[in-house]
C-alpha positions in Angstrom: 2.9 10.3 12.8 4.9 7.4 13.2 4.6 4.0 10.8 4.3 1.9 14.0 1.4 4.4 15.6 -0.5 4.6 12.3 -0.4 0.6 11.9 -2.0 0.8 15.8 -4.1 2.8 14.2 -5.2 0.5 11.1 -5.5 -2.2 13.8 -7.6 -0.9 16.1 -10.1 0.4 13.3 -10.3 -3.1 11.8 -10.9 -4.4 15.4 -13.5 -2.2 16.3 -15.2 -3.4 12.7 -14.6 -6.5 12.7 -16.7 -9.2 15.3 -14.5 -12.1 16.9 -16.7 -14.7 15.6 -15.9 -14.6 11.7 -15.6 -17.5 9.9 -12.0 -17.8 9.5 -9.0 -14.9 9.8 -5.2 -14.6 10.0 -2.9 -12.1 11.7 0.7 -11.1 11.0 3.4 -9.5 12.6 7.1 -8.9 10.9 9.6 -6.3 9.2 10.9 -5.7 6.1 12.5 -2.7 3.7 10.8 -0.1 1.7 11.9 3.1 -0.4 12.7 6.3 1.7 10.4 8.2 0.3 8.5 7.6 -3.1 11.2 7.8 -5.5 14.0 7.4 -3.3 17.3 5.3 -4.3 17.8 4.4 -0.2 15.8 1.8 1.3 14.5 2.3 5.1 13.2 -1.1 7.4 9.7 -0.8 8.6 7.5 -2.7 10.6 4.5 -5.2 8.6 1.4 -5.8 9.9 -2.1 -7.8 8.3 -5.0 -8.9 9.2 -7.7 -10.4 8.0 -11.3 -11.4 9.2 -13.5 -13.4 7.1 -17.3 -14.3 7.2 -19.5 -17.0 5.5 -21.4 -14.0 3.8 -18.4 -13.0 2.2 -18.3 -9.6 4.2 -14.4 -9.7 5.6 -12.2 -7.3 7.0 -9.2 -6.6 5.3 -5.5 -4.7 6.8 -2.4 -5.1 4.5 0.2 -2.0 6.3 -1.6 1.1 6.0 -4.6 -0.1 3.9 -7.5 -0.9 5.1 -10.7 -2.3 3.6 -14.1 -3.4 5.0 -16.5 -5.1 2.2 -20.2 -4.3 2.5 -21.2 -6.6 0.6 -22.6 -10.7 1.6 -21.6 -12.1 -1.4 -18.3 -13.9 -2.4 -17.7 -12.8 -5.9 -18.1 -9.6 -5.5 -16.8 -7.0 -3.3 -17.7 -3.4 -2.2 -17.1 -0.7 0.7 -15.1 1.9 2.1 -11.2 1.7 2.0 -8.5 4.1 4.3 -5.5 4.5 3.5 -2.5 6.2 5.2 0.3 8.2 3.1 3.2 8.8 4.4 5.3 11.9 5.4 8.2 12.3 3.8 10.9 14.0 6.1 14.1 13.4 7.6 15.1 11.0 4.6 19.0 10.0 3.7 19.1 12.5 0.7 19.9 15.5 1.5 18.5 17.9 -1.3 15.4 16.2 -1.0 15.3 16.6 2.9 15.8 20.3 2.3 13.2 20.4 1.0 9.6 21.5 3.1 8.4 18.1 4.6 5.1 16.3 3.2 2.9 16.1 6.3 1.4 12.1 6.5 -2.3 12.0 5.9 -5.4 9.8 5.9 -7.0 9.1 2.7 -10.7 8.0 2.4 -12.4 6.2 -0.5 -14.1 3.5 -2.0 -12.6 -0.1 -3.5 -14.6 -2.4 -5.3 -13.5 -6.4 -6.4 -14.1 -9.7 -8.5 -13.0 -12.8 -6.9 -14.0 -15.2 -10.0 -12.1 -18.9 -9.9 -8.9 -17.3 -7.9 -9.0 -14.3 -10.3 -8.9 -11.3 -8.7 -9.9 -7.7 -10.1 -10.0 -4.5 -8.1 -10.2 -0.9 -8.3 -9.8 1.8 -5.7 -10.4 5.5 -5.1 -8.7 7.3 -2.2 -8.7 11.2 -1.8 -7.0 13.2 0.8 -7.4 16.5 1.5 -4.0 18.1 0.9 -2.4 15.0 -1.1 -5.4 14.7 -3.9 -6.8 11.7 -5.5 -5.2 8.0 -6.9 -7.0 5.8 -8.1 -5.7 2.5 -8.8 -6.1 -1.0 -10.5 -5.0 -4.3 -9.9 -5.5 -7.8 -11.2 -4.0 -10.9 -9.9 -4.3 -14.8 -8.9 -4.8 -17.1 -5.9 -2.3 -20.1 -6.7 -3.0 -23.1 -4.4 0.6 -24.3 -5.6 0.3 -27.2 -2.3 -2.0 -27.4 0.7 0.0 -25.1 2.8 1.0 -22.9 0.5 -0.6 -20.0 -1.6 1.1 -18.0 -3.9 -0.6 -14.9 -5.5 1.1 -12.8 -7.9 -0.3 -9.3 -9.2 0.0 -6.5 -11.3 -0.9 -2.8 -10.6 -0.9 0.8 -11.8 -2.0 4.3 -10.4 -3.4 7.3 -11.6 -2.7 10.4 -9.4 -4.8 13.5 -9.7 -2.7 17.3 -9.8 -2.6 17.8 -5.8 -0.9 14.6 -5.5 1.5 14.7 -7.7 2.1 18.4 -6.9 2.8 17.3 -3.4 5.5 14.7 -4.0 7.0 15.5 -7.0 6.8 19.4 -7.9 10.0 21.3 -6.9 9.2 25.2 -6.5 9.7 28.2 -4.2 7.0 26.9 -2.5 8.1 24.2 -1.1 12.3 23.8 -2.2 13.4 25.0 1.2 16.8 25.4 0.9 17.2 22.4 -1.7 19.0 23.2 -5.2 16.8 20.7 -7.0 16.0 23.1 -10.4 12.2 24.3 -10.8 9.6 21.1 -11.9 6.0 21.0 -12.3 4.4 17.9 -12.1 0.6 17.5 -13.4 -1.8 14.7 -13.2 -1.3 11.0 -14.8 -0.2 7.4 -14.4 2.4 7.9 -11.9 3.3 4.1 -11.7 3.0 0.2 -12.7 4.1 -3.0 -10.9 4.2 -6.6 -9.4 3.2 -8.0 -6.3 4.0 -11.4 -4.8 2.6 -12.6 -1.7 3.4 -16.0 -0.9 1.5 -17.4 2.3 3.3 -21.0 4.2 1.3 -22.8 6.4 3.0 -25.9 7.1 1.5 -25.9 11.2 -2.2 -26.2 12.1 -2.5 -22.3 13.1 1.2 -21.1 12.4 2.8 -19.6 8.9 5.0 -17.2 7.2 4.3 -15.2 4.6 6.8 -13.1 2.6 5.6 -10.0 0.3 7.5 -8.4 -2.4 6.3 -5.3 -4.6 8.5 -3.9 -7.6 6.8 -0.4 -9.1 8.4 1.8 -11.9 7.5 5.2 -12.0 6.1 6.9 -14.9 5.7 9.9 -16.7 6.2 13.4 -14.6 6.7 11.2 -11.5 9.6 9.7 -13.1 10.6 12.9 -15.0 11.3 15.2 -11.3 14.1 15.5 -9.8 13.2 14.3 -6.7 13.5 11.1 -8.5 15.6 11.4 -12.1 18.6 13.8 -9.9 18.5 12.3 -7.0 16.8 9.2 -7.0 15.8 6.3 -8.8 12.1 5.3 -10.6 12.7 1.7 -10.0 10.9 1.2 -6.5 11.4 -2.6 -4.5 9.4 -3.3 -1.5 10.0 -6.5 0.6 8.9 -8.3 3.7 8.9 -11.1 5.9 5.8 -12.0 8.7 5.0 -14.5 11.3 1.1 -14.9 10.7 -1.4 -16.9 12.9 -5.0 -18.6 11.3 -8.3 -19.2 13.2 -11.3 -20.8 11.8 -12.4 -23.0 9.2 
């Protein structure tokens, strides 16, 4: 499935959950550059996409790419509910021993995330499984910077534990899955596969009308560093960046 069909996706699931009268929202349309694959050394453009919808509860709404989030709970501090994510397929990528390789079919994750929005300090932790790909689970920490009235800056840190299936998927090399790559034989178990940084800064210099520019740095760790997929023929350190025009409603 293609990125822009599964962010038509994302978009018309958070629609369909999310009521027009919310409090307050913001929508965002732009491009930007991401690793070929996870662990790749070329970069690819994709398209960006966010939205948000926001209630006086403090249920919301929440789309960031391929990740969305719907909080169950009314309260503002905390935050609970069902989170869907989308994982990529990896095929047809610039290298070529790694496109020998069998393809990783894309595939919808399901799970659970739950937050702490205490004085602009933000915790979270989320659970997705899919059936082929396995289990992460993930942690992140960050903070809401008001640095001036039209701009927020929020910086973040990250790192995620994958279970055996997923790291079997992306980073094992074997006969059942090599094609006709050279890569040498690698087994890769379960374990931190990654830390990083987020920035998201968000502009909003006109009454509805912004920018806001994202960029995510991750190393890999551990076996997912260690394949080849990455060590031979790619590279651990893993930059993300992106530009999009975004539009505010509400109080």
């Amino acid at each position: 499935m293609k990125r822009s069909k599964i962010i038509a996706l994302c978009l018309a699931i958070g629609l369909l959950a999310s009521p027009v009268w919310a409090a307050n929202g913001m929508v965002g349309l732009g491009a930007g550059v991401a690793p070929d694959y996870e662990g790749s050394d070329d970069t690819t453009g994709v398209p960006m996409f966010m939205f948000n919808n926001n209630y006086d509860s403090g249920r919301f709404v929440k789309l960031m790419g391929a990740n969305l989030k719907v909080n169950l709970i009314p309260n503002k501090t905390y935050s609970l509910g069902p989170v869907l994510n989308y994982r990529m397929k990896r095929s047809n990528v610039d290298n070529d021993q790694v496109d020998l390789m069998d393809k990783v079919d894309g595939e919808l994750a399901f799970g659970v995330f739950g937050g702490i929005d205490i004085n602009n300090l933000l915790l979270g932790l989320e659970v997705a499984s899919g059936k082929d790909t396995g289990v992460t689970t993930q942690a992140t920490a960050g903070y809401r910077w008001k640095a001036m009235p039209a701009l927020t800056i929020t910086p973040g840190i990250f790192t995620t534990y994958a279970s055996d299936d997923y790291m079997d998927s992306y980073f094992s090399v074997d006969s059942s899955n090599r094609g006709g790559s050279t890569l040498p034989n690698y087994s890769a178990d379960s374990g931190f596969k990654d830390v990083g940084i987020n920035l998201v800064a968000s502009y909003t210099p006109w009454e509805n009308w912004g920018i806001m520019g994202l960029l995510s740095y991750k190393a890999l760790l551990n076996d997912a560093k260690d394949s080849p997929v990455v060590d031979d023929v790619g590279d651990d350190k893993q930059l993300s960046a992106g530009l999009m025009v975004t539009y505010r409603w509400g109080k």
